[in-house]
N, C-alpha and C positions, 0 to 999 in steps of 0.2 A: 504493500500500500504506500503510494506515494504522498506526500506533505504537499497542501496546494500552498506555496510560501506566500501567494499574492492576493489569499482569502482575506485576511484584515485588513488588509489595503484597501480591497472593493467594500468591506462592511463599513471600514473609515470614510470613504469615497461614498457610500450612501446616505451616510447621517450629515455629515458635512452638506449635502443637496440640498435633505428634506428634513432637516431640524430647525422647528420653529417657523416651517414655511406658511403663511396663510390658508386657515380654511386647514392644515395639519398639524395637531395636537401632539406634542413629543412624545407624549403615551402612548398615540398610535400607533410606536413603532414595533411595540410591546400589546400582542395580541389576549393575554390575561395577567395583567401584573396583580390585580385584586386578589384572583382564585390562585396565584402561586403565592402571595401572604397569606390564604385559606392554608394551603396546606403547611406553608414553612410552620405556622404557628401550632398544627396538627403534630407534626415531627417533634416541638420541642414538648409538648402534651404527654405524646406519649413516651420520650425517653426522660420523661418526669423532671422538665427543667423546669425555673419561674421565668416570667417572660415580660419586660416592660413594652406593651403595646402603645405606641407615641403616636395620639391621634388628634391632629386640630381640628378644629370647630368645622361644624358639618360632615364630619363624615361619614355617618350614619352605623357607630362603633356598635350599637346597640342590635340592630340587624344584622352586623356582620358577626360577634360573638354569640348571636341566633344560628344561625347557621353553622358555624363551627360545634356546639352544642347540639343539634342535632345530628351532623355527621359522626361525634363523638357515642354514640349506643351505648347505653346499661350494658354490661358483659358481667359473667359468674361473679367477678372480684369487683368491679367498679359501677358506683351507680352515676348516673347525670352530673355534669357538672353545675357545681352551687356559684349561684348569682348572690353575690350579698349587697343588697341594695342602699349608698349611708348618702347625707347631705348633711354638711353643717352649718348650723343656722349662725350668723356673726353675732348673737347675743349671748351664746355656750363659751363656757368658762371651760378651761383646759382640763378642769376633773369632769366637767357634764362630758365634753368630745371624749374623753378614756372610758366613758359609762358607756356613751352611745355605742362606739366599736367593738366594746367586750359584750354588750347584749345583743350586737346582731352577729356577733359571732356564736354565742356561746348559745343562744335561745333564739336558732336561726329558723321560719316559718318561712316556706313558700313564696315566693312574691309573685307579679302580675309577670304574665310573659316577657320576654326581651324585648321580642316585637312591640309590643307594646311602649312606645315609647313619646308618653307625655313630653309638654312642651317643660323645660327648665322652669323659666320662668311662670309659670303658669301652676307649679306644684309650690314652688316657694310663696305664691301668691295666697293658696287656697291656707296653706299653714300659719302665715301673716291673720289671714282672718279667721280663722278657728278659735285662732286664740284672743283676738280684739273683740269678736262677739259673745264669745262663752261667756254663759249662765249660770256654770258651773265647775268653774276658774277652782274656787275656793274649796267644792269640796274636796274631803277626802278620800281619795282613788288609794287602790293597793300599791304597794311598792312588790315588783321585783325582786327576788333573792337577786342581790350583786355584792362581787366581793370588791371588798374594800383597797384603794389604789390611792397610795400616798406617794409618787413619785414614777419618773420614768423608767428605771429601774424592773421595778414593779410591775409596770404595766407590761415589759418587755416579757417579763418573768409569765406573768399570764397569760399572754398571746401566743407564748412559746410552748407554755403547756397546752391550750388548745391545740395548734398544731402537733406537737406529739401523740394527743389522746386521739386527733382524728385519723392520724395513722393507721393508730390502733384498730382502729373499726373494720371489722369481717367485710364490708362492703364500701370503702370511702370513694367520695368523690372523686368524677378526671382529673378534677380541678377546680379553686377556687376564683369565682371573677369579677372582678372589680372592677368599676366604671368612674369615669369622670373624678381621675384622682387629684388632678390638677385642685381641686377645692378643700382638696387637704391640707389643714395645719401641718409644715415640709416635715416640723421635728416628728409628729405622729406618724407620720407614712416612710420616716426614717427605720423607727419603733418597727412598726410594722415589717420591714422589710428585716433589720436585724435580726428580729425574734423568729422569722422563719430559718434564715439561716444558722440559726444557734439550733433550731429544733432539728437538723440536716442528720444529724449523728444519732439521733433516735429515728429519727423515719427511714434512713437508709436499711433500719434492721426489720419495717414493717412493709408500708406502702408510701413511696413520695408524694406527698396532694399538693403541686404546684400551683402557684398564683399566677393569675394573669391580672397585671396590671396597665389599665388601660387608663390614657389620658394626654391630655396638650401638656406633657413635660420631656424632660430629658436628664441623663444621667441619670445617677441614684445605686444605690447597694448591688441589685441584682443586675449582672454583667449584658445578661441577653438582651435584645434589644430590635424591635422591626418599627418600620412606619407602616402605619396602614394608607396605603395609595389608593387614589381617586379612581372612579371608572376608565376605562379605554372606553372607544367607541362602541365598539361587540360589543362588552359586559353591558353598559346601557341600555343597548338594543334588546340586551336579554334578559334585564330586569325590566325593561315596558314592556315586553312580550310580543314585540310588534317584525315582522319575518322582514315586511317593505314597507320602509319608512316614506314617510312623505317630506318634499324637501322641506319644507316648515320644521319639520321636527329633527331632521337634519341640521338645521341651523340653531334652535335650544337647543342642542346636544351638546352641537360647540360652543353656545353664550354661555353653557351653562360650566365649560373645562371638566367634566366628568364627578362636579361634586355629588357625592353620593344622595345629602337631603334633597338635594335640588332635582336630583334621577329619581328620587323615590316618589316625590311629590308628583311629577307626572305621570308616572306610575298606575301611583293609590288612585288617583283623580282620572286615569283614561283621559289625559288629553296626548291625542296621537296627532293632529292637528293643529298646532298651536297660532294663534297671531297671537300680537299682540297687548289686547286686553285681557287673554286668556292667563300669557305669564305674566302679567302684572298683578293678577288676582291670585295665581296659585303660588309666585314667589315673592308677595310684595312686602312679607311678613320679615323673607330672605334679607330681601333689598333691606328693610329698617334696621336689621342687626349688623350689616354690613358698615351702615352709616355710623351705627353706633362707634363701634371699631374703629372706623376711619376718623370718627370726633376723638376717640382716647389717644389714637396714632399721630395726631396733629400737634398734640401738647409735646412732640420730642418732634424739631424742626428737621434733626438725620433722617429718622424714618420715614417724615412724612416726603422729604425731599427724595429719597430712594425709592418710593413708592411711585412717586410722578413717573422718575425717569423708568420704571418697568411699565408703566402703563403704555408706555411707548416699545419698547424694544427688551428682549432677553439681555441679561448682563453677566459677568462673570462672577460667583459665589461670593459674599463677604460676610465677614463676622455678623453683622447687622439684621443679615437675610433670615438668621436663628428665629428669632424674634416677631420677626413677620411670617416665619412657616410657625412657629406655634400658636399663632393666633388665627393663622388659616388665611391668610391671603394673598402667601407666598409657597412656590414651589421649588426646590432645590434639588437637583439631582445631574449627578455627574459634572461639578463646578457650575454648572450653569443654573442661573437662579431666572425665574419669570411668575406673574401673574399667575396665581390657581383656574382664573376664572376670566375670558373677555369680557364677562359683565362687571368683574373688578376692576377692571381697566374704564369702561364706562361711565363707573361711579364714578373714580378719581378724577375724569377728566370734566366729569358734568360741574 
């Protein structure tokens, strides 16, 4: 078998063509990068590693660890993996946030499907009011068996023993998976990530139940590490379920740079046809959060001015770019940095 020496050359020779060409999405070069983070994150599941899944905003994390979880089957020794669902409200004092994570760990129920995925804002809302209308503020509700956490230490000490005992269990979970950790106090999700690591030495002798942590950060204890990447073209196409697109939808596909909520949205909604009053109604809610972002990004004049110049043209990678892929409206791959989204190019210039 011969060596073709002049293969890289032509694959070099094609990306140089049609990287960044109009109307072609650099992903497209890449005919399922989503479903090979399906299974990369499958592989590190099942050789029972922990896994930081780095996801910015919109990427519809919540669907995709859906799917991973059902690919995942109950088998003789393991049953489904556990969703543990936490938010922390900014009025919790650092012993309430150690309470809250050791009772949904320790006296974990069910939650609503993955799929299932309420607006953010909109569950923080109803809990804001629960508690401003309640009638019955003052009475006396049961307390909880919890044990007592007088320091980080402590809490390490705790979490560590969970981990251990869930080892233990005749039937434990694929995996445990966490969502939206970015809204984690960093010292607790330190905590957290230690104390599994310290429980390593005992579960290596049972069952490992790895974490998946999923969120807009980076770094941190556990070395693994993937982004969860946006749609290709295909994958889009095969989450609207549509065979022949119409060019309309063709062109939201590419306004839309393959963000996953923005794919989902026309989806759920069956718009295979779009103009546009259509996406101004199914992503206007998109567009408001985007402006949001773009009002926080303004108050630091680098960013905002780095933003301009991608709304224009692809540019080469810089320290800065970090910052703007974790908030979701920048894309970095392979030194070159650009716009997640033509409609984020549109915002910035409107």
């Amino acid at each position: 078998m011969q060596f073709n020496s002049s293969a890289p050359i032509q694959i070099r020779a094609h990306k140089n063509t049609y990287w960044g060409d109009p109307g072609v999405l650099p992903q497209d070069l890449m005919d399922s990068q989503r479903s090979t983070i399906e299974r990369q994150v499958r592989i590190h599941v099942t050789r029972e590693q922990s896994l930081l899944l780095q996801t910015p905003r919109w990427s519809g994390v919540r669907s995709f660890l859906a799917t991973i979880d059902r690919q995942l089957k109950p088998t003789p020794e393991r049953t489904k993996c556990r969703w543990i669902p936490l938010h922390f409200s900014g009025r919790d004092s650092e012993w309430e946030s150690w309470q809250k994570v050791l009772q949904s760990f320790r006296f974990w129920e069910p939650p609503p499907p993955l799929d299932d995925d309420p607006d953010w804002e909109e569950i923080l809302q109803q809990e804001e009011d629960s508690k401003v209308f309640s009638l019955t503020e003052l009475e006396q509700k049961p307390v909880p068996p919890l044990r007592v956490i007088t320091g980080r230490r402590a809490f390490r000490w705790s979490l560590r023993e969970f981990f251990e005992e869930l080892s233990s269990d005749p039937k434990p979970p694929h995996a445990l998976l966490l969502t939206r950790v970015e809204r984690w106090p960093l010292a607790m999700l330190e905590d957290l990530q230690q104390a599994w690591l310290d429980s390593l030495s005992v579960q290596r002798a049972n069952k490992v139940v790895p974490l998946i942590l999923a969120g807009a950060i980076s770094g941190g204890l556990i070395s693994n590490a993937l982004w969860l990447r946006d749609y290709t073209f295909g994958e889009a196409l095969k989450r609207i379920s549509v065979e022949k697109p119409s060019e309309k939808l063709k062109k939201a596909i590419w306004l839309s740079g393959g963000i996953p909520d923005l794919i989902h949205t026309l989806a759920d909604r069956a718009v295979l046809d779009p103009d546009e009053e259509s996406l101004r109604q199914v992503w206007g809610h998109f567009m408001k959060e985007i402006r949001v972002v773009l009002n926080l990004i303004s108050a630091q004049q680098e960013l905002q001015d780095r933003l301009f110049q991608l709304s224009y043209s692809d540019l080469p990678t810089i320290a800065d770019d970090l910052a703007l892929k974790e908030v979701g409206l920048v894309r970095a791959n392979h030194g070159t940095s650009m716009l997640r989204a033509p409609l984020i190019g549109r915002l910035i210039r409107s």
